[in-house]
N, C-alpha and C positions, 0 to 999 in steps of 0.2 A: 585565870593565870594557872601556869603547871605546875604542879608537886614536883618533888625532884622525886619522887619515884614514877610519878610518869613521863617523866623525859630520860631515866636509865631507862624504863623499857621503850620508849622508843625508838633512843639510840641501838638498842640491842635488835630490836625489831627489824630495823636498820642493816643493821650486822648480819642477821642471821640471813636476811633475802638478797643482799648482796652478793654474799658465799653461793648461795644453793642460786644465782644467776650469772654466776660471775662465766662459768662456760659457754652460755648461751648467748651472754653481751658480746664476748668475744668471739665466736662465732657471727655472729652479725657485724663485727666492726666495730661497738662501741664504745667509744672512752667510760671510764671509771666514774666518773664526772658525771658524763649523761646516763649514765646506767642510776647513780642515785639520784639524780634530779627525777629521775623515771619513778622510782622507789618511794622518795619520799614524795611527793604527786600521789602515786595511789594510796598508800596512807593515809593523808591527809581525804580524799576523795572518798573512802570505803572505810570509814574508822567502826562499822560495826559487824566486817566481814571476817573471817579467818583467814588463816596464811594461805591454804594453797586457793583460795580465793581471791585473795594477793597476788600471787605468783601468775596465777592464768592472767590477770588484768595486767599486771605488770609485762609480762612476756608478749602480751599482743600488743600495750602502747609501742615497745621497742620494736619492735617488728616495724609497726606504723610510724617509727620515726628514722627508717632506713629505706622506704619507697619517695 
């Protein structure tokens, strides 16, 4: 089960990859919605990776959920 300090940080975690995608989802088309179902997906899948390790994973699913 989670501490509540690790679910503040992962709501933030959350937060902060949403911002630094938020151009790029729109750019593509994508609702808000699906940008974090995208987000918290890699997250969950890569929980021993760093952000912008994050971010490249996360930026190519969305790519691949717009073909």
């Amino acid at each position: 089960m989670s501490t509540e300090p690790e679910i503040t940080h992962r709501r933030a975690s959350i937060q902060l990859m949403m911002r630094r995608l938020d151009g790029f989802a729109r750019g593509l088309g994508l609702s808000e919605t699906a940008t974090r179902q995208v987000v918290e997906q890699v997250l969950a899948d890569m929980p021993g990776h760093d952000s912008d390790e994050h971010l490249i994973e996360a930026r190519h699913r969305m790519i691949m959920a717009t073909v």
